[in-house]
C-alpha positions in Angstrom: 0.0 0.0 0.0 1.3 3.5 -0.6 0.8 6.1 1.7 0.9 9.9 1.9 1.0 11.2 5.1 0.5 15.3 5.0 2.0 17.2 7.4 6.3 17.1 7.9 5.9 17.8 11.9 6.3 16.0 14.8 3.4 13.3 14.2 4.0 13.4 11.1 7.3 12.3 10.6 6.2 9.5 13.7 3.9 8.4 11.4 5.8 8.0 8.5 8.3 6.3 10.2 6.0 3.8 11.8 4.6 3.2 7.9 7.9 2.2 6.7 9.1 0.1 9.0 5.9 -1.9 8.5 6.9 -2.2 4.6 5.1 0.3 3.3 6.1 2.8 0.8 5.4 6.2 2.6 5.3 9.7 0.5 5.7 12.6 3.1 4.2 16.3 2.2 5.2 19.5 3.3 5.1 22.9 2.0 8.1 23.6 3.4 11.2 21.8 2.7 12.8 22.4 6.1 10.3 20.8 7.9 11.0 17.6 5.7 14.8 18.1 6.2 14.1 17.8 9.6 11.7 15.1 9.4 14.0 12.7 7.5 16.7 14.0 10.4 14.2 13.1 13.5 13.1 9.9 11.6 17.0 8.6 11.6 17.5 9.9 15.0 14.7 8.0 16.2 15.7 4.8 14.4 19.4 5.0 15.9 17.7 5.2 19.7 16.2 1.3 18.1 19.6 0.4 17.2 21.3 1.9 20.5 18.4 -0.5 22.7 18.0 -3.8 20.2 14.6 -3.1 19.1 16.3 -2.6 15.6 19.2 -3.7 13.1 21.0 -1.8 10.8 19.1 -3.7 7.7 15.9 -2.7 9.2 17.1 1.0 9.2 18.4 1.2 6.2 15.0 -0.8 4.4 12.9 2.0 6.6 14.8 4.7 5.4 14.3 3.4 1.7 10.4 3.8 1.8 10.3 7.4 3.1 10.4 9.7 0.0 9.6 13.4 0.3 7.8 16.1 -1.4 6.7 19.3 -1.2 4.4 19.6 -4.3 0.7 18.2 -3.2 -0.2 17.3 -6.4 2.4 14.2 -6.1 -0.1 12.8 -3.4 -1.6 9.7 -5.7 -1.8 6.9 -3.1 -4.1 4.4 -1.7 -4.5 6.2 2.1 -3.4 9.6 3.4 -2.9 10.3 6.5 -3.2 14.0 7.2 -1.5 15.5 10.3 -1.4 19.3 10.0 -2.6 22.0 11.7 -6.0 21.4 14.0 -8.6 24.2 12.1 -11.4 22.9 10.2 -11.1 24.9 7.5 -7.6 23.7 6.1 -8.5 20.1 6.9 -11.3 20.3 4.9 -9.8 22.5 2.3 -6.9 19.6 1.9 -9.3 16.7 1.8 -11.2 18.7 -1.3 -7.8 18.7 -3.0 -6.9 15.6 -2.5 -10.0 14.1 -3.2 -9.9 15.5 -6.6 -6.6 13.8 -7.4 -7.0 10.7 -6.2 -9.7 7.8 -7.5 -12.5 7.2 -5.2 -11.3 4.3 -3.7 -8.2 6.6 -2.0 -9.4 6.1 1.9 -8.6 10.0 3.6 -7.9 9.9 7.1 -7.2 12.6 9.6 -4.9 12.7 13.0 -7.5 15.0 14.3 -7.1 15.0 18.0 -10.7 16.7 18.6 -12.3 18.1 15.8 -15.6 15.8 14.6 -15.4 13.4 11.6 -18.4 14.3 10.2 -17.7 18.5 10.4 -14.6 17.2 8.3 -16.2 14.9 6.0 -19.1 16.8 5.1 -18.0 18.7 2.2 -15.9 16.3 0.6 -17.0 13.7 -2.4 -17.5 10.6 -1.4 -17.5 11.7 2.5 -18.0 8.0 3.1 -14.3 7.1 2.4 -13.2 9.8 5.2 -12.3 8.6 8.6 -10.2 9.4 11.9 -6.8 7.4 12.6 -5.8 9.4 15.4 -2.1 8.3 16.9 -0.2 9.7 19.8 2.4 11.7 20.7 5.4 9.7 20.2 3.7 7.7 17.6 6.6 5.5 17.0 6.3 4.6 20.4 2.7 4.4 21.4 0.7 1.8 20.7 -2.8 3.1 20.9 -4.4 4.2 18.0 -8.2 5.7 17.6 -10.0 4.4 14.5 -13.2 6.6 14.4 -16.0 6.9 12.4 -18.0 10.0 11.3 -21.7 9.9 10.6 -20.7 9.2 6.8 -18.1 7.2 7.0 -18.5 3.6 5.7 -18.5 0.5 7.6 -16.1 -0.9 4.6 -13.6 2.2 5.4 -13.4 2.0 9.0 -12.5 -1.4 8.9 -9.7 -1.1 6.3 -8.8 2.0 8.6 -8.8 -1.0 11.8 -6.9 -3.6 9.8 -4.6 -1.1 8.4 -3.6 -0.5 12.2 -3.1 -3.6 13.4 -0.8 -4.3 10.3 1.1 -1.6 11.6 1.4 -3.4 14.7 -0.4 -1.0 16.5 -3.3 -1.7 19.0 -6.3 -0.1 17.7 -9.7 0.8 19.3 -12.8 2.0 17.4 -14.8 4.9 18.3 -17.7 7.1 17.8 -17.7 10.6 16.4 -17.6 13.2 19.5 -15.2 15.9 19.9 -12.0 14.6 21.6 -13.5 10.8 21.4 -12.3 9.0 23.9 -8.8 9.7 25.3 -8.9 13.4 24.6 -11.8 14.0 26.2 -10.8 12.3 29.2 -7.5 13.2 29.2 -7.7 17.0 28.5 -8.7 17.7 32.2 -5.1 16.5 33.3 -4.3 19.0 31.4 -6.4 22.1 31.9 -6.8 21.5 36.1 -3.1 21.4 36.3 -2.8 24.8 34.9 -5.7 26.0 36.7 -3.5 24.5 39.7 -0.7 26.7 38.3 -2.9 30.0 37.7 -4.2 30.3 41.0 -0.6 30.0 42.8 -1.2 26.5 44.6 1.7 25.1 43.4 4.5 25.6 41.1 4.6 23.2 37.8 7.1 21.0 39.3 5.3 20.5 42.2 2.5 19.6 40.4 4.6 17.3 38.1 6.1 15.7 40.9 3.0 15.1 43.0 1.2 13.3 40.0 4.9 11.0 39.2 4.6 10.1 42.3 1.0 9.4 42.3 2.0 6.9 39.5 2.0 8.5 36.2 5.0 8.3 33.7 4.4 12.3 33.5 3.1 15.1 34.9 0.8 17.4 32.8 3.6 20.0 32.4 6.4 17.5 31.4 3.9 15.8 29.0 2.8 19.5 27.1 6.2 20.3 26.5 7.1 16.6 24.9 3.8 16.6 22.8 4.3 20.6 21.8 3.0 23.4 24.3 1.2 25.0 21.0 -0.2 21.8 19.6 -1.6 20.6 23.6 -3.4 24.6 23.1 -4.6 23.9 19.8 -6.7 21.0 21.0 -8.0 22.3 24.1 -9.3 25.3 22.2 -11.0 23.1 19.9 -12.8 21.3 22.2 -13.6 24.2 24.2 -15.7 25.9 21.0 -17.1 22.6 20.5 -18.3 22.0 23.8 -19.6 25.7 23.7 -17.3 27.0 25.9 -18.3 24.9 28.8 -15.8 26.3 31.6 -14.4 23.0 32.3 -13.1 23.2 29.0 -11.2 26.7 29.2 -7.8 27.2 27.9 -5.7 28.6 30.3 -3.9 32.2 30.2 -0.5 31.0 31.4 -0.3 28.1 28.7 -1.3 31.0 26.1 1.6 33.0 26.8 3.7 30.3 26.8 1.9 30.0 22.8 2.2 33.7 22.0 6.1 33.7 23.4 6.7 30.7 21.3 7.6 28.3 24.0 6.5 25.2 22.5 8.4 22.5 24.8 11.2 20.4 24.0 11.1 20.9 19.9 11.8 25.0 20.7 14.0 24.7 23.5 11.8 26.0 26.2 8.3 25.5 27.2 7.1 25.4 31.0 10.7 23.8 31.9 14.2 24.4 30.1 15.9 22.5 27.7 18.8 25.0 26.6 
C-alpha cells in the first residue's frame, strides 16, 4: 500500500516512520522543505535510539529509510491512504481533503490525525465523504501503541475497517470509536491537562510540584512535562478546539498561562523552552 501522510511535523514524521518500517512505501508532504529536512533527520534519529536498545538492526534502518520519499508539491499525493496531520482548524482540513480528493480515485481512503475536531464536520464537504475517517495516533507515535479508529456519521463501515486492519498491520493496538469531539482519550484526558494549569494560575503550586505530585501518584508524567514533549502549541490547539465545541463549557477553558507560553513561542522540547528548560 502507498501512503501519503500530510504534514512534515512531529506526528507526522512518527507516522511515516511507523509506515515504513511496516513495509510500506510512505510519500511525506510538506510545503516547506525544512520541515522535511528535519523530518528525515528526527526519523533517523529516532531509528538510531532502536539500534542503540535492540529493538532494531542496521538492515531494518536502512529498508525504513528506503520507503520514506519526500515532497513538497501536493499534487504528487496519488496513493491508496493519506494520513493528514497538520494543523488542527477545520477549515484547512477540509480545504486539503477537497484537494486531495480530486486527485485521487475514489477508492483513496482520507484519514485525519484530528485529536478533537468531529469526523463528520470534516467529511461533510468532501465527495464521497463516506471514504473519510479518523486514525488518530499519539504523541510519540513511533512509540505508542494506541491508536483511535473513528467513524463520522458518513463514514463507511467498509472504510473503518480497512482503517482497523490497516492499524493492526502496523502493529499497532487499535480501538474503534464514535464521532464526538475529543473521542475517547482526549476527552478524558484534557482535564489532566487544563486542572493542572488552573492548579498553576491560582498559585497553589509551582509546575514542578504539580509534576512531581502526580509522578509520584503513578504516572509516567506530569501534565507540564507531557505539554512540553507533545508541543505546548499543539496541547493549546486542542484544548481550544474542544472548548468551541463544547460551547465554551468552563471545564473546557484554555488557560492564560499556557497561552503565553503560545504567544512567546515556548512550544516544549522541539523549541528549547516551554514550561521547563531545555537549553
Amino acid at each position: 500500500m502507498k501512503i501519503g501522510i500530510v504534514g512534515a511535523g512531529t506526528m507526522g514524521a512518527g507516522i511515516a516512520q511507523v509506515c515504513a518500517l511496516a513495509g510500506h512505501e510512505v510519500l511525506l508532504f510538506d510545503l516547506h522543505n525544512s520541515a522535511l529536512e528535519k523530518a528525515k533527520a528526527s526519523i533517523t534519529k529516532n531509528l538510531n535510539k532502536g539500534i542503540s536498545i535492540g529493538k532494531l538492526d542496521e538492515t531494518a534502518k536502512q529498508q525504513c529509510l528506503s520507503l520514506i520519499t519526500t515532497t513538497d508539491t501536493l499534487n504528487d499525493l496519488i496513493v491508496d491512504l493519506v494520513i493528514e496531520a497538520i494543523v488542527e482548524r477545520l477549515d484547512v482540513k477540509t480545504k486539503l481533503f477537497q484537494d486531495l480528493a480530486a486527485i485521487n480515485s475514489n477508492e483513496t481512503i482520507l484519514a485525519t490525525n484530528t485529536s478533537s475536531i468531529p469526523i463528520t464536520q470534516i467529511s461533510a464537504l468532501i465527495n464521497y465523504p463516506e471514504r473519510v475517517v479518523g486514525i488518530h495516533f499519539f504523541n510519540p507515535a513511533h512509540i505508542m501503541k494506541l491508536v483511535e479508529v473513528v467513524s463520522g456519521a458518513h463514514t463507511s463501515e467498509e472504510i473503518a475497517q480497512k482503517a482497523y486492519n490497516f492499524v493492526k498491520q502496523i502493529k499497532k493496538t487499535p480501538i474503534m470509536a464514535k464521532d464526538s469531539p475529543g473521542f475517547i482519550v482526549n476527552r478524558v484526558a484534557r482535564h489532566y491537562y487544563v486542572e493542572g494549569l488552573k492548579i498553576l494560575e491560582e498559585n497553589v503550586a509551582s509546575h514542578e510540584d504539580i509534576d512531581d505530585l502526580l509522578q509520584a501518584s503513578g504516572f509516567k508524567m506530569g501534565p507540564f512535562k507531557l505539554m512540553d514533549l507533545i508541543g505546548v502549541e499543539t496541547n493549546y490547539s486542542v484544548t481550544q478546539s474542544m472548548f468551541d465545541l463544547f460551547n465554551q463549557d468552563s471545564k473546557f477553558r484554555p488557560s492564560r498561562i499556557q497561552k503565553q507560553k503560545v504567544d512567546a513561542g515556548h512550544h516544549g522540547r522541539k523549541s528549547g523552552k516551554g514550561f521547563y528548560d531545555y537549553a
